[in-house]
C-alpha positions as a Python dict, from the first residue, in 0.01 Angstrom:
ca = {
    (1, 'X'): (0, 0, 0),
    (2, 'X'): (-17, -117, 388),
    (3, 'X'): (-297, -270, 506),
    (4, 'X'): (-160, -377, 799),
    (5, 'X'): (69, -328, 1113),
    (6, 'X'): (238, -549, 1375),
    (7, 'X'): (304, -318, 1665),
    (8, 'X'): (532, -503, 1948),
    (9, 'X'): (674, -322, 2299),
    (10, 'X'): (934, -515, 2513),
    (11, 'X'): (1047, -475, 2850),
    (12, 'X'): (1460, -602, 2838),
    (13, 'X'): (1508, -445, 3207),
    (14, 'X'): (1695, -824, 3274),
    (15, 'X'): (1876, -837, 2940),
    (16, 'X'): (2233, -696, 2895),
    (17, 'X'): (2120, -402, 2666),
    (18, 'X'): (2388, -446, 2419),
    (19, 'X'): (2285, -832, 2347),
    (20, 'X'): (1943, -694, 2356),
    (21, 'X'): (2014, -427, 2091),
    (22, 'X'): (2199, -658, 1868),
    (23, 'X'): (1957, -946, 1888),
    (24, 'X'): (1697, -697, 1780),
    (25, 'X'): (1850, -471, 1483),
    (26, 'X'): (2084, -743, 1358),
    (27, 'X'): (1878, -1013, 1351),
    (28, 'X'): (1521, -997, 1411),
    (29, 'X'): (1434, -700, 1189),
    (30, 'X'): (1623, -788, 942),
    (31, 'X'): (1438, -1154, 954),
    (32, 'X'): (1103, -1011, 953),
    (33, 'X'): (1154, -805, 676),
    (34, 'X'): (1255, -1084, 454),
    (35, 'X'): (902, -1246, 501),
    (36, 'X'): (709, -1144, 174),
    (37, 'X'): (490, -901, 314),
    (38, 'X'): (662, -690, 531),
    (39, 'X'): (686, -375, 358),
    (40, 'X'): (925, -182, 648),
    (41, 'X'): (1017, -180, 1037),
    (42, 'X'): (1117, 84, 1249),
    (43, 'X'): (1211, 86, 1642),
    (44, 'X'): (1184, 352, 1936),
    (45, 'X'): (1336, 364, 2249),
    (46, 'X'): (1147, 510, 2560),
    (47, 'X'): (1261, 831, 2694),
    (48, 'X'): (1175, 748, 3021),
    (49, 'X'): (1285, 424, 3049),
    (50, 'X'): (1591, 292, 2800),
    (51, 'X'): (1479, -98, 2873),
    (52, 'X'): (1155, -37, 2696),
    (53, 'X'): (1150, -74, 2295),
    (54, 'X'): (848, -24, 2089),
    (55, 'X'): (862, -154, 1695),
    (56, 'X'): (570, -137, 1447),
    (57, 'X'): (570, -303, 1109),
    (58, 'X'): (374, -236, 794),
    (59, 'X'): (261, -508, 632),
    (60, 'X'): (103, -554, 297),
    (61, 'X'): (-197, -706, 509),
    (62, 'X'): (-271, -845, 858),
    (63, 'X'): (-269, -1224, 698),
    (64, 'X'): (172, -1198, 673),
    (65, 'X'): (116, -1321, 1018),
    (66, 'X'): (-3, -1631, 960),
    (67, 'X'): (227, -1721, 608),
    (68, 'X'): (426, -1980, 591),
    (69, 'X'): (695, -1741, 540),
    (70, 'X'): (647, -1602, 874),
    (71, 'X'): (536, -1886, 1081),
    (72, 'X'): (910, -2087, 902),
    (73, 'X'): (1090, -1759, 1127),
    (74, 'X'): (788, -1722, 1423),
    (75, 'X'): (668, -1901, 1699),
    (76, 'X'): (837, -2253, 1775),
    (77, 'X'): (1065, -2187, 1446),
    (78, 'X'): (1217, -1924, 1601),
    (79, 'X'): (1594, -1873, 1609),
    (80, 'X'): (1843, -2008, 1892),
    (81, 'X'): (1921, -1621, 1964),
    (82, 'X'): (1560, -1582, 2017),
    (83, 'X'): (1505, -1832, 2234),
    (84, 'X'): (1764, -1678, 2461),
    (85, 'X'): (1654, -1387, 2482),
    (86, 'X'): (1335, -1465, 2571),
    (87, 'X'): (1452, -1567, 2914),
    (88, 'X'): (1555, -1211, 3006),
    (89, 'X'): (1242, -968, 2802),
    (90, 'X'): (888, -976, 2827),
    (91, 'X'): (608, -869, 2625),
    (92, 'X'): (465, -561, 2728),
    (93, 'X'): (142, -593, 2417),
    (94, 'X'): (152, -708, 2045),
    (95, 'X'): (-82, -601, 1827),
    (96, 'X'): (-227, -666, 1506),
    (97, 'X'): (-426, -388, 1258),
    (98, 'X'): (-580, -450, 1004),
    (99, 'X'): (-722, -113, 783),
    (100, 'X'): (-1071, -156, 721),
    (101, 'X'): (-1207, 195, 618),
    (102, 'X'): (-1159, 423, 411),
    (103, 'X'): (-963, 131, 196),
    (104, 'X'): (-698, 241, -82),
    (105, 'X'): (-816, 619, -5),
    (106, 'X'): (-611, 813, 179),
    (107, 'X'): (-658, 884, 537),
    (108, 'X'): (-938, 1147, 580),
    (109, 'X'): (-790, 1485, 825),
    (110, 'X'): (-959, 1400, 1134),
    (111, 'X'): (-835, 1023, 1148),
    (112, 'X'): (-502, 1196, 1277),
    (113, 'X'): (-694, 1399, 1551),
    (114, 'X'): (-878, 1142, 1621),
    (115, 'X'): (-554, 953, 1683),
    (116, 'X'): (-377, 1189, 1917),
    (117, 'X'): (-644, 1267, 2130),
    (118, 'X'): (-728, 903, 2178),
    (119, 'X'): (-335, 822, 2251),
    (120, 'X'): (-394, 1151, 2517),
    (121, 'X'): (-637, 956, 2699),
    (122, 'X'): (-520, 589, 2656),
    (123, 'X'): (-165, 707, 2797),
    (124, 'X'): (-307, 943, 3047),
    (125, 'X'): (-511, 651, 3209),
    (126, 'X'): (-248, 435, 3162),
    (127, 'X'): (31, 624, 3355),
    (128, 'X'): (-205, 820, 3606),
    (129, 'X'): (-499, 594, 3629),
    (130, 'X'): (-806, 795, 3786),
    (131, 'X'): (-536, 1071, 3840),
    (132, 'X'): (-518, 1147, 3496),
    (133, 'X'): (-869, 1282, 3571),
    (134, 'X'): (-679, 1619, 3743),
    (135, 'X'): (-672, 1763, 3409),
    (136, 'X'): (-1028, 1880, 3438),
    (137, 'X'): (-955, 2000, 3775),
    (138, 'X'): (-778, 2303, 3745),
    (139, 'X'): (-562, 2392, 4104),
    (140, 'X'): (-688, 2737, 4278),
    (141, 'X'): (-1065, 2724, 4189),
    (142, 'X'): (-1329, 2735, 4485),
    (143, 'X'): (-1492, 2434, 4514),
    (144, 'X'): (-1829, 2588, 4406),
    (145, 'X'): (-1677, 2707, 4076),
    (146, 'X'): (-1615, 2322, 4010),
    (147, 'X'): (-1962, 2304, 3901),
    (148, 'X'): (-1904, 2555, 3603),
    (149, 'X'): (-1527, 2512, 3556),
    (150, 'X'): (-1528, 2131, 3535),
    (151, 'X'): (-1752, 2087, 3262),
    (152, 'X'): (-1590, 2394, 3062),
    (153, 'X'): (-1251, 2177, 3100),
    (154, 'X'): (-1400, 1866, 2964),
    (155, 'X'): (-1572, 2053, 2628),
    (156, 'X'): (-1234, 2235, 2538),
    (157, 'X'): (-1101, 1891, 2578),
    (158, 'X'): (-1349, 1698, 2369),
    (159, 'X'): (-1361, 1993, 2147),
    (160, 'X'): (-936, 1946, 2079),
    (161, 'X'): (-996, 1671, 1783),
    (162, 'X'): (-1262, 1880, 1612),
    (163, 'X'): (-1026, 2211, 1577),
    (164, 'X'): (-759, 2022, 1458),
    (165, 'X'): (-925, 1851, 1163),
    (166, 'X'): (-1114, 2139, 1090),
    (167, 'X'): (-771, 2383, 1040),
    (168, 'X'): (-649, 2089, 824),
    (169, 'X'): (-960, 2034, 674),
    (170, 'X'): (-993, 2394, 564),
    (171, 'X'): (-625, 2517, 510),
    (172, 'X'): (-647, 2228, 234),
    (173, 'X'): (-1022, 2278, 108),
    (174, 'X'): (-957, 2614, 25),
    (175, 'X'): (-617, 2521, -140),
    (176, 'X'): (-767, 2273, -349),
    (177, 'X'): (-1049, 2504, -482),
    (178, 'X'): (-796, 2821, -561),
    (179, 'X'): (-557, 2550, -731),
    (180, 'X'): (-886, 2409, -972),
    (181, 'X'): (-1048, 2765, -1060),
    (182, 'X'): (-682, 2851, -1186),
    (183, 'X'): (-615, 2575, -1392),
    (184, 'X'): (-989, 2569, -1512),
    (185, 'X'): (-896, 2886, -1656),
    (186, 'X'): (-564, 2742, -1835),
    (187, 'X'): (-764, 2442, -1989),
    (188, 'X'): (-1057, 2704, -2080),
    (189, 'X'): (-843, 2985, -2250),
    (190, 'X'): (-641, 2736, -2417),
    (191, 'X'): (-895, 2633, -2627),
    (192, 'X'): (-978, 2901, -2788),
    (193, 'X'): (-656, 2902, -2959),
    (194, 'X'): (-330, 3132, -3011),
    (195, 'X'): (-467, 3414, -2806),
    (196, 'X'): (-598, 3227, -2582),
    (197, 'X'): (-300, 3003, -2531),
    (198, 'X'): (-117, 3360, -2461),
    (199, 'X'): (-369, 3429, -2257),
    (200, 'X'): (-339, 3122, -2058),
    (201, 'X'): (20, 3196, -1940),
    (202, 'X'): (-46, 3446, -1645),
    (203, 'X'): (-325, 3197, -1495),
    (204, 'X'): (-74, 2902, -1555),
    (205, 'X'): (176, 3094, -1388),
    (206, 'X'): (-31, 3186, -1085),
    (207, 'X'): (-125, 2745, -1049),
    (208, 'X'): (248, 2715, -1016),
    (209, 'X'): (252, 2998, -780),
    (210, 'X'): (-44, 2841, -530),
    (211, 'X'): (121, 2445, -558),
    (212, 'X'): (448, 2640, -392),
    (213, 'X'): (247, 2860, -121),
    (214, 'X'): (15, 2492, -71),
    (215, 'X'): (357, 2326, -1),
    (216, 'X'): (479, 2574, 246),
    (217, 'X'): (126, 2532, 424),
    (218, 'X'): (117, 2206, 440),
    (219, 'X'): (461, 2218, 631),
    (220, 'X'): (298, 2513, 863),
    (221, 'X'): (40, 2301, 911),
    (222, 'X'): (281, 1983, 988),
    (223, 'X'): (426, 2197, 1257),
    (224, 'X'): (152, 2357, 1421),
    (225, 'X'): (-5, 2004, 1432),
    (226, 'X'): (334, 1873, 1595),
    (227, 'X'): (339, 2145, 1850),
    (228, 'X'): (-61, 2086, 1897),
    (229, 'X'): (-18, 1706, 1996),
    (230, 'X'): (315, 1773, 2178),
    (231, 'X'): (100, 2004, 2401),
    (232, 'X'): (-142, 1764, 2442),
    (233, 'X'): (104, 1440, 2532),
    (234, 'X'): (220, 1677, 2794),
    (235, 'X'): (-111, 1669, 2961),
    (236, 'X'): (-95, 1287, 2952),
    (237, 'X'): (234, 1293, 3127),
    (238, 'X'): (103, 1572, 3367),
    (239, 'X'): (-244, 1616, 3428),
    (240, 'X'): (-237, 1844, 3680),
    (241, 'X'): (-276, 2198, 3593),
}
């Protein structure tokens, strides 16, 4: 299991992008992930601006960094091709993660809200600066509205991360607790023998039933979430209403 990520965005606006490209996916991916440690890699490519590339790697734990497996590929050890390139991209951030909570658990719902809305603001203040601000300011409403209407803006924005990890946090509560009472009743009715074996079939059947219907929610739920945060970005991108 990861316990760590290497996240890395490069600006190759003076690189020929081809050279760029190659460098990247033929070589230095491919180097990284035969460090022991590096569990996978994957690369985007800005929509906005093709010259920008943004890679994250998952690591078995933050400490890969500093191996001698890494640091025999990194740093003054790295290749002739990346040396060259170096001349012509520059380092837009590099980060290191390391997971501290909740440990081997999985993620609880809310960590993903939590997520999204803080990538709303980081981006928003990023692009916009102060601008990004606009978004409580809706266009159209008399200036002695702004009292009420400002601070209504900011709790429905505040209030985004909490209705999204509730709906997950309930559509899988509830699922959990229909799938245990039905297969409480399998284990229960099965021990009282034959009959209750027979007995055991139509509650067995309905278990099988609910893991289906859970799997169909859980891909609602993926896609209302998707939709949800795409929403959101957009405000990040344009703030004003």
């Amino acid at each position: 299991m990861a316990k760590g990520i290497l996240v890395a965005a490069m600006d190759f606006t003076e690189s020929r992008e081809d050279e760029f490209n190659d460098w990247y996916d033929l070589e230095h991916v491919p180097e990284r992930l035969r460090v022991p440690g590096f569990i996978n890699a994957e690369r985007w490519i800005s929509t906005e601006n093709p010259k920008h590339s943004l890679a994250t790697y998952d690591l078995d734990n933050v400490d890969v960094l500093y191996s001698p497996g890494y640091n025999a590929i990194g740093r003054e050890n790295s290749s002739p091709w990346t040396k060259r390139t170096q001349r012509f991209r520059k380092s837009l951030m590099r980060y290191e993660g390391e997971q501290i909570l909740p440990g081997d658990k999985i993620a609880p719902a809310e960590a993903v809200a939590i997520l999204v809305i803080g990538t709303v603001i980081v981006y928003g203040f990023m692009k916009h600066g102060l601008g990004f601000l606009k978004l409580f300011v809706p266009k159209g409403v008399p200036l002695v509205m702004m009292v009420l209407v400002v601070p209504i803006e900011v709790i429905s924005f505040v209030s985004r991360p909490i209705s999204l990890s509730v709906r997950l946090f309930a559509n899988m509560l509830a699922g959990h607790i229909t799938l245990k009472v039905f297969s409480g009743f399998v284990v229960s009715l099965s021990a009282l023998g034959a009959v209750g074996v027979a007995g055991s079939i139509l509650p067995l059947a309905m278990a099988v039933a609910l893991t289906a219907l859970e799997l169909l929610v859980a891909f609602l739920q993926a896609y209302v979430f998707a939709v949800l945060t795409c929403m959101y970005l957009n405000d990040a991108l344009h703030p004003s209403h």
